[in-house]
C-alpha positions in Angstrom: 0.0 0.0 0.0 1.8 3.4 -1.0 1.6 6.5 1.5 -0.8 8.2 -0.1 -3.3 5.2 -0.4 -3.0 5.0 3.5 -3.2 8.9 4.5 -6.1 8.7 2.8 -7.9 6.3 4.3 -6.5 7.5 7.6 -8.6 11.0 6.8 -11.4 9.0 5.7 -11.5 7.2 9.3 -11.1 10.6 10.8 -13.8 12.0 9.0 -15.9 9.7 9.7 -15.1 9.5 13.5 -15.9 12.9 14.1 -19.1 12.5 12.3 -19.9 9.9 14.3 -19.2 11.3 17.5 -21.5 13.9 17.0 -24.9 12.4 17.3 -23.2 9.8 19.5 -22.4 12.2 22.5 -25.3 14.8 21.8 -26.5 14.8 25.4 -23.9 13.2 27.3 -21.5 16.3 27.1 -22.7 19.7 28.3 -20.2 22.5 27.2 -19.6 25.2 29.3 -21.3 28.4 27.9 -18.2 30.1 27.3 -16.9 27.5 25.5 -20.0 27.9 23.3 -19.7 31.2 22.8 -15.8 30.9 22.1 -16.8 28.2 19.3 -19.3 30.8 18.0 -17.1 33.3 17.5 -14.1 31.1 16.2 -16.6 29.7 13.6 -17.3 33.6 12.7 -13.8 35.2 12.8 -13.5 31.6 10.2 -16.1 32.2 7.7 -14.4 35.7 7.3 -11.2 35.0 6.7 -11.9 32.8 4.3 -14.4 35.8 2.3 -11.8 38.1 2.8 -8.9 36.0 1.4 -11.2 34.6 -1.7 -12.5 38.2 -2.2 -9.5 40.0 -2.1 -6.6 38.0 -3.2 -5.6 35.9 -6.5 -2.5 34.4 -7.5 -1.1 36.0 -3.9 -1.8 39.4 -4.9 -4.6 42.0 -5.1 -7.5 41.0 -7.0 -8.3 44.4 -8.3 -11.5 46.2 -7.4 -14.5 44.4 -9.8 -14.2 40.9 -7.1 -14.2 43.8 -3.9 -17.3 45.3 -5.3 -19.0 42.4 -6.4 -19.0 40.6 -3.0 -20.3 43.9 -1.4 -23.2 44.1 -3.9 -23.7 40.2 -3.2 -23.7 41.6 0.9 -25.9 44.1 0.6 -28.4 41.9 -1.3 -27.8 39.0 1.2 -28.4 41.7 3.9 -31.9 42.9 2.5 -32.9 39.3 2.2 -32.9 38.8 -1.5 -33.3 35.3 -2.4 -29.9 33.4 -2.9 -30.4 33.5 -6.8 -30.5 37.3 -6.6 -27.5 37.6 -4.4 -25.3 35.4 -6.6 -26.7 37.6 -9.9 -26.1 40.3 -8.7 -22.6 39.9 -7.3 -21.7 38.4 -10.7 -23.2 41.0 -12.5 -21.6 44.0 -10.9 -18.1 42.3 -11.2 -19.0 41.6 -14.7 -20.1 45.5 -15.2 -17.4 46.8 -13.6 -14.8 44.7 -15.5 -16.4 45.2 -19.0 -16.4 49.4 -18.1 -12.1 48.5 -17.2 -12.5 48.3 -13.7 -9.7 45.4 -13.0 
């Protein structure tokens, strides 16, 4: 069996461990409620790191301004409760807009 053959079933066991554990111990652990809140926010500061990386960066550098300005169109829409179509039409269609006026 070659390396890669067995880190990936290692993952796969993993995986499915900690999907497993889940549903296994819901109810038998209580977490303290500042642990709870500390998960919360680590989940948050999470979610925007990765927007902010796949928003503003490509190839390791800037993006340019079109990507910027389409995921803030997307935000505001998401904000106002458009439906999810909307949101991802509109963020496309703004970094499309801006791009096709030279906007990089």
């Amino acid at each position: 069996m070659s390396a890669t053959v067995a880190v990936i079933l290692v993952l796969a066991a993993g995986t499915y461990a900690f999907r497993l554990v889940g549903p296994a111990l819901h109810g038998r652990v209580e977490l303290p409620d500042r642990l709870r809140e500390l998960l919360a926010a680590g989940a948050v500061v999470l979610l925007v790191a990765l927007l902010a990386t796949g928003a503003l960066t490509e190839g390791g550098g800037f993006a340019g301004w079109a990507r910027p300005a389409g995921v803030l169109a997307g935000g505001v829409l998401a904000w106002q409760r458009a439906p999810f179509a909307v949101v991802v039409v509109g963020a496309a269609a703004t970094t499309a807009a801006l791009r096709a006026a030279g906007v990089a």
